[in-house]
VONU-358620 format. One record per residue (C-alpha): x negated, y negated, z negated. Coordinates in nm, 2 decimals. Example, Ala and Ser with C-alpha at 12.3 -4.5 7.8 and 13.67 -1.06 7.14 Angstrom:
BEGIN
+--------+--------+--------+
|     px |     py |     pz |
+--------+--------+--------+
|  -1.23 |   0.45 |  -0.78 |
|  -1.37 |   0.11 |  -0.71 |
+--------+--------+--------+
This chain:
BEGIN
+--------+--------+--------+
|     px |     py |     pz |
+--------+--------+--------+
|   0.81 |  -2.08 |   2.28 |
|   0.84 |  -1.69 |   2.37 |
|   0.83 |  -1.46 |   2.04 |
|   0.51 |  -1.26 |   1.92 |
|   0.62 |  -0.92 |   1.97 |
|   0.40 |  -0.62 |   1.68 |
|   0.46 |  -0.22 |   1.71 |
|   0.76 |  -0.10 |   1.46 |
|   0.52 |   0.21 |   1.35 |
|   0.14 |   0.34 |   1.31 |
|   0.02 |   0.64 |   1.33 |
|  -0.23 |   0.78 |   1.00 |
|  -0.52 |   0.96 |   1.06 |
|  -0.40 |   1.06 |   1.42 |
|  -0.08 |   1.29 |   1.27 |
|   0.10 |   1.07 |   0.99 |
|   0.37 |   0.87 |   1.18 |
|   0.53 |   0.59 |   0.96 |
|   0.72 |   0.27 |   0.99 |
|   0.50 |  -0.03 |   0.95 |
|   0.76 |  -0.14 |   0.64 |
|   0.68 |   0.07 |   0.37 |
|   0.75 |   0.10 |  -0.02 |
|   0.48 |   0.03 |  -0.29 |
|   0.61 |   0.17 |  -0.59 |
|   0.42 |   0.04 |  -0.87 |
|   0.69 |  -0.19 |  -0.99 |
|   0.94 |   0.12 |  -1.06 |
|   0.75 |   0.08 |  -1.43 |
|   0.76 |  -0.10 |  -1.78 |
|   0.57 |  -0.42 |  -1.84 |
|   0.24 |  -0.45 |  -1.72 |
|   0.30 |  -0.14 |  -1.52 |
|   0.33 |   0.08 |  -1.85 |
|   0.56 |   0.29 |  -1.96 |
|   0.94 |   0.35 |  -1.82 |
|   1.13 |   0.13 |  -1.64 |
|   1.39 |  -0.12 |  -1.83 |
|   1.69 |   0.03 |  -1.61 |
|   1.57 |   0.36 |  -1.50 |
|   1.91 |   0.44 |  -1.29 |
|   1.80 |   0.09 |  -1.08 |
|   1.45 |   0.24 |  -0.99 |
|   1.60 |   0.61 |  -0.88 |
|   1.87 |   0.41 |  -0.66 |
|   1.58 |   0.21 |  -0.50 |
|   1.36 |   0.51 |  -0.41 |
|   1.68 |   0.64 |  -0.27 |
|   1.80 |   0.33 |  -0.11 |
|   1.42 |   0.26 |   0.07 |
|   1.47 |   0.62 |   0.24 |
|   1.83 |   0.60 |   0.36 |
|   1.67 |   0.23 |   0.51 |
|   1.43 |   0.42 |   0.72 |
|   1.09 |   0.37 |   0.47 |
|   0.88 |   0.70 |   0.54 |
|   0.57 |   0.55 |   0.39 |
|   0.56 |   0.50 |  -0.02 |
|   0.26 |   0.41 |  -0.22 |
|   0.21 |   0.49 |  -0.55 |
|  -0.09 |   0.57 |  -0.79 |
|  -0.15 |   0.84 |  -1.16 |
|  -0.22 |   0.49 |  -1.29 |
|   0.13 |   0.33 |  -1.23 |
|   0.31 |   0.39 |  -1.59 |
|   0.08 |   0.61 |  -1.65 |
|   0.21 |   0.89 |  -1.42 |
|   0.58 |   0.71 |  -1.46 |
|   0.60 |   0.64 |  -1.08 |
|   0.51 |   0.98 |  -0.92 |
|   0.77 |   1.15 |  -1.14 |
|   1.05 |   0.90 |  -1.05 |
|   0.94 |   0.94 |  -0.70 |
|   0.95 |   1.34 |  -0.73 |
|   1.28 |   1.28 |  -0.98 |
|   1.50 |   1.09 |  -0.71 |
|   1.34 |   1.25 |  -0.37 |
|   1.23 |   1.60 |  -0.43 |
|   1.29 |   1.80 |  -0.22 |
|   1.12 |   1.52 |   0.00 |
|   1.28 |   1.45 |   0.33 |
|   1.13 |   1.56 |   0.67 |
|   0.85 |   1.28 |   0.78 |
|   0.84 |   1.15 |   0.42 |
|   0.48 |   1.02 |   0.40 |
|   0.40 |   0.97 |   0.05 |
|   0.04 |   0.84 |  -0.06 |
|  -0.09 |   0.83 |  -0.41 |
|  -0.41 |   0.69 |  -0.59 |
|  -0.66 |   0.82 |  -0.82 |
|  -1.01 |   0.61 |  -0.97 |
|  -0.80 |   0.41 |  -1.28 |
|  -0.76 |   0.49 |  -1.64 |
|  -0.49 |   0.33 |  -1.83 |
|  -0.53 |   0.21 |  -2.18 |
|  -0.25 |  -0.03 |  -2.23 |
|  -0.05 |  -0.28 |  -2.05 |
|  -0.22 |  -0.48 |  -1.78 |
|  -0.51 |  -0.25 |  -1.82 |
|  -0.72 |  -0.09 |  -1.57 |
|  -1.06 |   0.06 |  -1.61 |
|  -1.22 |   0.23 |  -1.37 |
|  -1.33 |   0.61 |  -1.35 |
|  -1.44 |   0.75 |  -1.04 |
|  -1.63 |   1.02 |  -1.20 |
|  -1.53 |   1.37 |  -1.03 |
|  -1.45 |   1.48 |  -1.37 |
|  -1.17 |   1.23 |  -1.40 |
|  -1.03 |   1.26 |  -1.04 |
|  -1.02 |   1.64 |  -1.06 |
|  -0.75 |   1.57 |  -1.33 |
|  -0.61 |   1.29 |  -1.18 |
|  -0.55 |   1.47 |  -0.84 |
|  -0.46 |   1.79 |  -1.01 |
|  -0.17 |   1.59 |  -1.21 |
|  -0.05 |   1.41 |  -0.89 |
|   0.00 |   1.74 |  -0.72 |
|   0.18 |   1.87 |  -1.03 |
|   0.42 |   1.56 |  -1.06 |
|   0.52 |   1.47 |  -0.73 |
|   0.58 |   1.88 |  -0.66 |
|   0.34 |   1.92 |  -0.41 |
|   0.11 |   2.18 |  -0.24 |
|  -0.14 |   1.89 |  -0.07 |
|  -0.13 |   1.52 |  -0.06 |
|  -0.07 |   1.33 |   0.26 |
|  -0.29 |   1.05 |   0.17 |
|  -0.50 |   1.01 |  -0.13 |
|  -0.67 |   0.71 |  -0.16 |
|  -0.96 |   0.62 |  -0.40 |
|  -0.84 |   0.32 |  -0.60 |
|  -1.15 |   0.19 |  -0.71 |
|  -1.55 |   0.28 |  -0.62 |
|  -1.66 |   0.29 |  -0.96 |
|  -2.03 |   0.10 |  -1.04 |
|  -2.07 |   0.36 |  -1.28 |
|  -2.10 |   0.66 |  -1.09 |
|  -2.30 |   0.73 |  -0.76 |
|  -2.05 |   0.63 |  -0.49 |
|  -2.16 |   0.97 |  -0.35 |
|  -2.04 |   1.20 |  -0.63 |
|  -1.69 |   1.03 |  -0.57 |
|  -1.68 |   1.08 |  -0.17 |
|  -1.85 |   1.44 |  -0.25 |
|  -1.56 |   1.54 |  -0.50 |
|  -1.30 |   1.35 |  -0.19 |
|  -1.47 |   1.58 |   0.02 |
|  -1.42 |   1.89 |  -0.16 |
|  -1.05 |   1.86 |  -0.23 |
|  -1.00 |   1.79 |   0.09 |
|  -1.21 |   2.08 |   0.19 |
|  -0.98 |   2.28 |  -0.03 |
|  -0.63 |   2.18 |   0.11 |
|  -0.54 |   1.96 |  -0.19 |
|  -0.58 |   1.64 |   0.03 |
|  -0.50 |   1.60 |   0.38 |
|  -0.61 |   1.29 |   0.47 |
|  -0.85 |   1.00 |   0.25 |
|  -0.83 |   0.64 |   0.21 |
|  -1.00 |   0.34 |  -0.01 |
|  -0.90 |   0.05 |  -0.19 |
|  -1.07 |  -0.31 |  -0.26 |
|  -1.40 |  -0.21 |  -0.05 |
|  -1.62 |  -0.36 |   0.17 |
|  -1.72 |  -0.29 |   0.55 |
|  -2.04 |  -0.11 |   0.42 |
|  -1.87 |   0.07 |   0.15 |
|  -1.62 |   0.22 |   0.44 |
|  -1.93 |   0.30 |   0.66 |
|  -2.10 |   0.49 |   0.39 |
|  -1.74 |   0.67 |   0.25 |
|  -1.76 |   0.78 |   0.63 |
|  -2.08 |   1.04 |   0.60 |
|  -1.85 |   1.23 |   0.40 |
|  -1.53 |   1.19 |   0.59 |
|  -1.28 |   1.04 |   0.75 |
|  -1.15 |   0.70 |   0.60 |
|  -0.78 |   0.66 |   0.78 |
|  -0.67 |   0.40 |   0.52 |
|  -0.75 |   0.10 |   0.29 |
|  -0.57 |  -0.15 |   0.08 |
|  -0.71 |  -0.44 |  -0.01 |
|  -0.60 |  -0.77 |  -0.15 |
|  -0.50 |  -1.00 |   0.18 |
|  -0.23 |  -1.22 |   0.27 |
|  -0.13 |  -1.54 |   0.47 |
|  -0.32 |  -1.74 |   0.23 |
|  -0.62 |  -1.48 |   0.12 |
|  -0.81 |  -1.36 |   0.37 |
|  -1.13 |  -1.30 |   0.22 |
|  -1.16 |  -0.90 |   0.39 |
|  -1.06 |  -1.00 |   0.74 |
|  -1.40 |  -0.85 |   0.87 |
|  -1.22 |  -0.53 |   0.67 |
|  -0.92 |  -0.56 |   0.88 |
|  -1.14 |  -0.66 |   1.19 |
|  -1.33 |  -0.31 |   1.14 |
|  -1.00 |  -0.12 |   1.04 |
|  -0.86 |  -0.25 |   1.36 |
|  -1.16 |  -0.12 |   1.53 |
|  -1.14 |   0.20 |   1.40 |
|  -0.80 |   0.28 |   1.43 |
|  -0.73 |   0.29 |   1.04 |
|  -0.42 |   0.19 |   0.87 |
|  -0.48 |  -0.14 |   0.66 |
|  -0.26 |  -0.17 |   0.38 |
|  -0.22 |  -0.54 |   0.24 |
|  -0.15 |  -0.56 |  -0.12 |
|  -0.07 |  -0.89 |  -0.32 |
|   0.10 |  -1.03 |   0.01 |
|   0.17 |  -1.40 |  -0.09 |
|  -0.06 |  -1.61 |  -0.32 |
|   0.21 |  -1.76 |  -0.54 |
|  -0.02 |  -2.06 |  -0.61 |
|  -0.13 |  -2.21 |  -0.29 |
|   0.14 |  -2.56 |  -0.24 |
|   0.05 |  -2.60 |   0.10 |
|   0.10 |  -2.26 |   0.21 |
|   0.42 |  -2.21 |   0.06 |
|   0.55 |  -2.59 |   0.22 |
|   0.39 |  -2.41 |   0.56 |
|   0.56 |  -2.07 |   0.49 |
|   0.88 |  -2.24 |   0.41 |
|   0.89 |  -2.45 |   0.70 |
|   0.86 |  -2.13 |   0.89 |
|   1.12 |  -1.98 |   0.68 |
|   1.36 |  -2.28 |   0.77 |
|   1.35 |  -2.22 |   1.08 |
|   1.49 |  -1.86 |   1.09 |
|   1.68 |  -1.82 |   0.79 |
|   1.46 |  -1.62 |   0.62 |
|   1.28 |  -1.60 |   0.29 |
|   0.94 |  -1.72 |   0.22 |
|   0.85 |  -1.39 |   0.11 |
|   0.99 |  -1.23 |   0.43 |
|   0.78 |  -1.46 |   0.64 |
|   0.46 |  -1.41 |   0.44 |
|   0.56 |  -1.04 |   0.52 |
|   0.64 |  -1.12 |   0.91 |
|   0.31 |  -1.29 |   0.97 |
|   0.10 |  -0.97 |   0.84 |
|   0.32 |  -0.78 |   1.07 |
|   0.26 |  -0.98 |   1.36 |
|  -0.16 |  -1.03 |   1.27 |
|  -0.26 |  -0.71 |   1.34 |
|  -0.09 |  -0.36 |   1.43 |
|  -0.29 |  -0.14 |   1.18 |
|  -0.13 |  -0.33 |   0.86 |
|   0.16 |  -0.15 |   0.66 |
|   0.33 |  -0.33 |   0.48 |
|   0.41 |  -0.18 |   0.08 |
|   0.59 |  -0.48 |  -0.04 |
|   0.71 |  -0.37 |  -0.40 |
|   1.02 |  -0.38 |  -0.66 |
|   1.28 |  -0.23 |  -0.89 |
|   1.58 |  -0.40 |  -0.73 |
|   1.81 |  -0.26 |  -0.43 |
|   1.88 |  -0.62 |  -0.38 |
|   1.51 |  -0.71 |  -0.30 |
|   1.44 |  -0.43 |  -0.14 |
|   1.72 |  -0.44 |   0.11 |
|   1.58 |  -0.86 |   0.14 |
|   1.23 |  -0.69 |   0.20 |
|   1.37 |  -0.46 |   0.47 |
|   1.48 |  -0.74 |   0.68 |
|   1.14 |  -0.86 |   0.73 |
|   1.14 |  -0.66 |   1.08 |
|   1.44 |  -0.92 |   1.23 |
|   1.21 |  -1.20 |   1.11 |
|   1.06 |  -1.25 |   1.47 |
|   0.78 |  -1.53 |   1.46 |
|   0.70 |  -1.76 |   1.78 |
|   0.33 |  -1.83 |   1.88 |
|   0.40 |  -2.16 |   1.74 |
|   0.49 |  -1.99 |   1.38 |
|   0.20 |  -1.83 |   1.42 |
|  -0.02 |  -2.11 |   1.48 |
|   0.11 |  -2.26 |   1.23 |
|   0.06 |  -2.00 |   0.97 |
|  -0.31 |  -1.86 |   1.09 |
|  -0.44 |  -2.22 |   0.95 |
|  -0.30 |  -2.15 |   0.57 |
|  -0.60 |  -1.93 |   0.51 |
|  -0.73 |  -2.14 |   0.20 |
+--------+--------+--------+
């Protein structure tokens, strides 16, 4: 059976030209994504290692350390190389390990933006994405604020994380949406009418949480898979979101140059229509 061929890049908001593998880089921090990183040299080597690989797209957030992961990112990369796409987050506070409350109040993203800029050593951000719509505070003072700093030249393009369809539609009064993350994998497709309306629209979906640890009969499925080409689990898991849909980058995440070098491969993993049948009927 003849292999499922995907596009090696996407294009964000009409001008950002990445390769569809990326690097998240929350897991360049401490425990429970707080404080520094156990082996510090480790995470500057991987940052460096992702780019000489070919990565042009990172992801990062203020909230990852706090404020750990831009400046490693800045530390090991600045001055950034040309085509470097870096996106950051702002929209979580941090008050200890494992903890994330929200704060989309324009108050707290002013400082939040303000402090990316100031740690990753930039002029504007390529893509700043909302990391949470917060219940607390009219969704409209948050685009409003968005608006504004783009307005201003601080932001060049925006994106959203962990919304709906209609909370897309209604971020897109104020402006453009070119990306959103949401939780989605093999095994978790709860925001497929998300991707289904990213696709639509042209707008880079960024999966995050690729592979539900806990689901037996997917990983017996993905393994199978795996079997079959040599590969990891995890690099399938990877594959098949490559393969679903050409408007998912991929931001799979981690302090080791060994994993990410494993992660890399995912692009030889080529999947057959049979792997994919196989693997479209996981979704639990």
């Amino acid at each position: 059976m003849s292999n499922v061929t995907f596009q090696k890049d996407f294009t964000i908001g009409g001008d950002l030209t990445v390769n569809r593998i990326g690097y998240g880089a929350m897991r360049i921090t401490g425990k429970g994504i707080w404080g520094p990183p156990a082996d510090k040299d480790e995470a500057i080597k991987v940052l460096k290692r992702a780019v000489e690989l070919g990565v042009n797209f990172i992801d990062t957030a203020d909230s990852y350390g706090p404020n750990v992961s831009e400046e490693l990112i800045a530390e090991a990369l600045y001055p950034y190389p040309e085509g470097l796409v870096i996106g950051t987050k702002g929209g979580l506070l941090r008050t200890g390990p494992d903890q994330w409350p929200v704060d989309a109040s324009p108050e707290h993203l002013k400082e939040a933006l303000e402090g990316s800029l100031k740690r990753l050593k930039l002029d504007q951000i390529d893509l700043y994405q909302l990391h949470r719509i917060d219940p607390k505070v009219p969704a409209e003072k948050t685009f409003e604020f968005l608006k504004q700093a783009q307005a201003d030249g601080k932001i060049k393009h925006i994106g959203l994380s962990e919304v709906s369809v209609d909370d897309i539609k209604h971020a897109q009064q104020f402006f453009e949406v070119v990306s959103v993350q949401n939780m989605y994998s093999v095994d978790n497709r709860k925001w497929e009418p998300v991707l289904e309306y990213c696709k639509e629209h042209n707008i880079a979906f960024i999966p995050w949480f690729p592979l539900s640890s806990g689901n037996v009969k997917g990983l017996e499925a993905l393994q199978k898979v795996a079997d079959k080409h040599s590969a990891t689990v995890h690099q399938v898991a990877l594959s098949w979101l490559l393969h679903h849909a050409d408007n998912i980058l991929l931001i799979p995440g981690t302090s080791s140059v060994a994993h990410l070098e494993d992660n890399l491969k995912t692009a030889g993993v080529e999947l057959t229509e049979e792997d994919m049948k196989a693997l479209d009927n996981l979704s639990a």
